[in-house]
Biotite code that builds the C-alpha atoms (Angstrom):
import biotite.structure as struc

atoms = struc.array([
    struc.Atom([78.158, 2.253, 24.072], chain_id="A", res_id=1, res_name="UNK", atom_name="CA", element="C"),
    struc.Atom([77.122, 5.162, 21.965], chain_id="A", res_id=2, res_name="UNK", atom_name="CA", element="C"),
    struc.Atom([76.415, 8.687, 22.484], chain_id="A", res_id=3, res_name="UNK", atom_name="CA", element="C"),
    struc.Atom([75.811, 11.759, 20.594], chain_id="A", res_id=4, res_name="UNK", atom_name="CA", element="C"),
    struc.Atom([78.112, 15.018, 20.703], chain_id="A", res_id=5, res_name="UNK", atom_name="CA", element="C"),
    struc.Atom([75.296, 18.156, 20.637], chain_id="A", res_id=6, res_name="UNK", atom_name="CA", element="C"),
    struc.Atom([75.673, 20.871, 19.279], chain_id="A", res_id=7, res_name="UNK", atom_name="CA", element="C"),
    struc.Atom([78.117, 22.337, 21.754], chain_id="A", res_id=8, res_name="UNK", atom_name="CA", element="C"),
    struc.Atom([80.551, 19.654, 21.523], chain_id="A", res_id=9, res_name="UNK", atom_name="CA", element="C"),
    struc.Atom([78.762, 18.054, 24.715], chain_id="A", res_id=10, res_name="UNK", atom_name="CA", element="C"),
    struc.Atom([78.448, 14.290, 25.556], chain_id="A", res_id=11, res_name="UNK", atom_name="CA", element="C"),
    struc.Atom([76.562, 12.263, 27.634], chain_id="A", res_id=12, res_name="UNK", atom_name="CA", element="C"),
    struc.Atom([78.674, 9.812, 29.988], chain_id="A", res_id=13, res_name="UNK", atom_name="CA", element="C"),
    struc.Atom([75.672, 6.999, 30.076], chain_id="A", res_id=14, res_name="UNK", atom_name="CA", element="C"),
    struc.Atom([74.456, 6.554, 33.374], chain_id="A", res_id=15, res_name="UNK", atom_name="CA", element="C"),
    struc.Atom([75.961, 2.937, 33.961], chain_id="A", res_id=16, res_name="UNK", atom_name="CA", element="C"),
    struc.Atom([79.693, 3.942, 33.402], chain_id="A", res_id=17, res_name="UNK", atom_name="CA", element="C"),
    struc.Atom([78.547, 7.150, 35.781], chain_id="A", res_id=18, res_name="UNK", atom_name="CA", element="C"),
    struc.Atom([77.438, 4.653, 38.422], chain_id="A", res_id=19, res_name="UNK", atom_name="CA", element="C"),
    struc.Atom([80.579, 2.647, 37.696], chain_id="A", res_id=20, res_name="UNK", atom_name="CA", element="C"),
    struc.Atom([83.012, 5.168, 37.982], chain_id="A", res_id=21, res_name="UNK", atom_name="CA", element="C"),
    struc.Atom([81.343, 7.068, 40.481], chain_id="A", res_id=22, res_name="UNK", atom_name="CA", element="C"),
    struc.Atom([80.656, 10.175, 38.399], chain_id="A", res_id=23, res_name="UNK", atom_name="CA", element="C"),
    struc.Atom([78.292, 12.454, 39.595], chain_id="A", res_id=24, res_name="UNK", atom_name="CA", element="C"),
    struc.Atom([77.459, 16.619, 39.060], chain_id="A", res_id=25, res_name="UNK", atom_name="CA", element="C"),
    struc.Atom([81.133, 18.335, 39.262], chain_id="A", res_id=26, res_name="UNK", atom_name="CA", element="C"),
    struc.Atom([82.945, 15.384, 38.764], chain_id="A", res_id=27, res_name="UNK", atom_name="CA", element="C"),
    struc.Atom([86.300, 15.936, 37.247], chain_id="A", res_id=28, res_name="UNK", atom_name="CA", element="C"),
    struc.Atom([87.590, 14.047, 33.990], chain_id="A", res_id=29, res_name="UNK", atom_name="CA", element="C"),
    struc.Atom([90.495, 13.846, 31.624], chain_id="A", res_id=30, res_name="UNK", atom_name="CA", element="C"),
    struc.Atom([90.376, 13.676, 27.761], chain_id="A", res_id=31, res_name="UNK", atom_name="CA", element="C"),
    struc.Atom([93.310, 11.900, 26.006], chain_id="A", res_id=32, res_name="UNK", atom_name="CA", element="C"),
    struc.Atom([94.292, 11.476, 22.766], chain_id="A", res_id=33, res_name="UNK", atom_name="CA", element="C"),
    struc.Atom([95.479, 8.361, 22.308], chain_id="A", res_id=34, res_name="UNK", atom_name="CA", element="C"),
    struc.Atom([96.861, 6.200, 19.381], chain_id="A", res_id=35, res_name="UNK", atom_name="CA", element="C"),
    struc.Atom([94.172, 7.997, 17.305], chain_id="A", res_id=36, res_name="UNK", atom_name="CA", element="C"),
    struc.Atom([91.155, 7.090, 20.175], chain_id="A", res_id=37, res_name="UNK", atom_name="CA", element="C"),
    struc.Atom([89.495, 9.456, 22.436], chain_id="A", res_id=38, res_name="UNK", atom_name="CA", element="C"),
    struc.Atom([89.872, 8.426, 26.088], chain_id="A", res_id=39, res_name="UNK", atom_name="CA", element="C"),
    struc.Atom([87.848, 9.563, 29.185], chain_id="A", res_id=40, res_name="UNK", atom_name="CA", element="C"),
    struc.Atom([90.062, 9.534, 32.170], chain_id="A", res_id=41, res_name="UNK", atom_name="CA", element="C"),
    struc.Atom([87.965, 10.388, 35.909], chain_id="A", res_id=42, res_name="UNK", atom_name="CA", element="C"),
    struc.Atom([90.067, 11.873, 37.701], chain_id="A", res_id=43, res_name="UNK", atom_name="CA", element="C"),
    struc.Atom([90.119, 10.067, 41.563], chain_id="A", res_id=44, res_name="UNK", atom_name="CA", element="C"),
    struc.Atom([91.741, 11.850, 44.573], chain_id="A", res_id=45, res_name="UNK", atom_name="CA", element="C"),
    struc.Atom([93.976, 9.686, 45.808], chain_id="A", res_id=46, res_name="UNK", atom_name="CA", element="C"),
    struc.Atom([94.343, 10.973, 49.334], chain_id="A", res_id=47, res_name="UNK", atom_name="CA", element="C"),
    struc.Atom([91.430, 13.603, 50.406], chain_id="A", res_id=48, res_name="UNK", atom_name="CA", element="C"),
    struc.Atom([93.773, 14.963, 53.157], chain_id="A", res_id=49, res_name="UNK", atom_name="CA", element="C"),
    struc.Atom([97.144, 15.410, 50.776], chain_id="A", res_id=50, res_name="UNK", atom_name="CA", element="C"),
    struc.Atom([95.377, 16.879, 48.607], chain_id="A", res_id=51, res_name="UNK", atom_name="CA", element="C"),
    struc.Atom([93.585, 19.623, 50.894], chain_id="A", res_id=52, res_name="UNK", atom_name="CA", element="C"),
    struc.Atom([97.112, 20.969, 51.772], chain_id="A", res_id=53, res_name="UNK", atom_name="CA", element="C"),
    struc.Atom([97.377, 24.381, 51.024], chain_id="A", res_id=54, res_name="UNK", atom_name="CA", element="C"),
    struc.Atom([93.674, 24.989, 50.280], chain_id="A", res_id=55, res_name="UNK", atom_name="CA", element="C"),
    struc.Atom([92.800, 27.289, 53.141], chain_id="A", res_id=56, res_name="UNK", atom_name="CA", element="C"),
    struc.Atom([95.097, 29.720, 53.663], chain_id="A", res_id=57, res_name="UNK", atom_name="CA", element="C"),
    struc.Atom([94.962, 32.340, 56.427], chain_id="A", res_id=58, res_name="UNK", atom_name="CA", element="C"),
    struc.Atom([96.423, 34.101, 58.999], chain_id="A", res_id=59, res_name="UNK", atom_name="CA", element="C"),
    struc.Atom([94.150, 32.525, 61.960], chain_id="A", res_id=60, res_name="UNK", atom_name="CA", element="C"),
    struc.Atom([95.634, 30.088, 64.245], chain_id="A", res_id=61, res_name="UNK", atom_name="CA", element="C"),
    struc.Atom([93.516, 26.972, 64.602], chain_id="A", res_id=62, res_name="UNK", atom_name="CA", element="C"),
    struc.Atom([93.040, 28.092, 68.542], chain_id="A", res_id=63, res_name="UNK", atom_name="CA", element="C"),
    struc.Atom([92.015, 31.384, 66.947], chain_id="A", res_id=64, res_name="UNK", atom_name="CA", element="C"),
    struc.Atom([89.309, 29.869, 65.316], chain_id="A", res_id=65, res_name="UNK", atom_name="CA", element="C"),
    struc.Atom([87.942, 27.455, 67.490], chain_id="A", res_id=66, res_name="UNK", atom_name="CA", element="C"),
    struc.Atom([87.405, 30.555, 69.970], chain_id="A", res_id=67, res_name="UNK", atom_name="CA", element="C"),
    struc.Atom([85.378, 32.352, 67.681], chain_id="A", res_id=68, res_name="UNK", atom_name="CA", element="C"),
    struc.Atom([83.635, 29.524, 67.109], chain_id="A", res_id=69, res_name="UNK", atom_name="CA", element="C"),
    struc.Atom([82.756, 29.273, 70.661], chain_id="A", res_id=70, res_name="UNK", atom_name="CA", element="C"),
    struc.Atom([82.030, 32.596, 71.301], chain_id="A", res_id=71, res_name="UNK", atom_name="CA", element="C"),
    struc.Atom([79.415, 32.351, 68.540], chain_id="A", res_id=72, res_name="UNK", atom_name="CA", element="C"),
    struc.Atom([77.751, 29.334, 69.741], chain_id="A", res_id=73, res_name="UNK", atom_name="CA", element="C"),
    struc.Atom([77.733, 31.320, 73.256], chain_id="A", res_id=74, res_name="UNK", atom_name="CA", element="C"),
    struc.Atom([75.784, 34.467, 71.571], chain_id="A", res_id=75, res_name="UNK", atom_name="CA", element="C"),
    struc.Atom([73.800, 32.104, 69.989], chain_id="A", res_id=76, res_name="UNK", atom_name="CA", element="C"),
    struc.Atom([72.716, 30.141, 73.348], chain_id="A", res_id=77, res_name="UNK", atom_name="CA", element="C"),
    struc.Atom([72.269, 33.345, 74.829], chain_id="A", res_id=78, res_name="UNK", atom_name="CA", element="C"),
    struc.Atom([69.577, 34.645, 72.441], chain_id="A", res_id=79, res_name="UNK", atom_name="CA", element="C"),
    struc.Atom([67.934, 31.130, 72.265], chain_id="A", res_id=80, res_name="UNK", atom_name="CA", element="C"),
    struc.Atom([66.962, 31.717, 76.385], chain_id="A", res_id=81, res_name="UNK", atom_name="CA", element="C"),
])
C-alpha cells in the first residue's frame, strides 16, 4: 500500500490495516527504524488491569468512595420525589 506524507509530516494508516489492527482515534503506535525501513508498530495493552496500576492515585479508601457515592445517589432520589 501507498500513502502520502502531507505537508506536516502526517500519514494516513489506510483504513484496511486500521480495521486490521484495530486502530481507531487515539490509538497509540510505534515508529522504528529498521535495517534502513520505516516500521509502524501499534502498540496493544497486554493486560488492561496491569496496566491501570498506579493510574489513580488518592488518598480515599475504596469504602470512602463508595459512600459518597451513595450519599449522592440518595440526594439525588430525594430531589427526584
Amino acid at each position: 500500500m501507498t500513502t502520502k506524507l502531507t505537508q506536516k509530516g502526517q500519514i494516513v494508516i489506510p483504513v484496511e490495516l486500521r480495521r486490521k489492527y484495530d486502530l481507531g482515534a487515539g490509538a497509540e503506535v510505534e515508529l522504528a527504524d529498521i535495517g534502513g525501513e520505516i516500521v509502524i508498530i501499534p502498540i496493544v495493552i497486554k493486560n488492561p488491569i496491569d496496566e491501570a496500576v498506579g493510574i489513580i492515585k488518592g488518598s480515599k479508601s475504596t469504602r470512602d468512595i463508595m459512600k459518597a457515592i451513595r450519599d449522592e445517589e440518595a440526594r439525588f432520589e430525594k430531589k427526584k420525589r
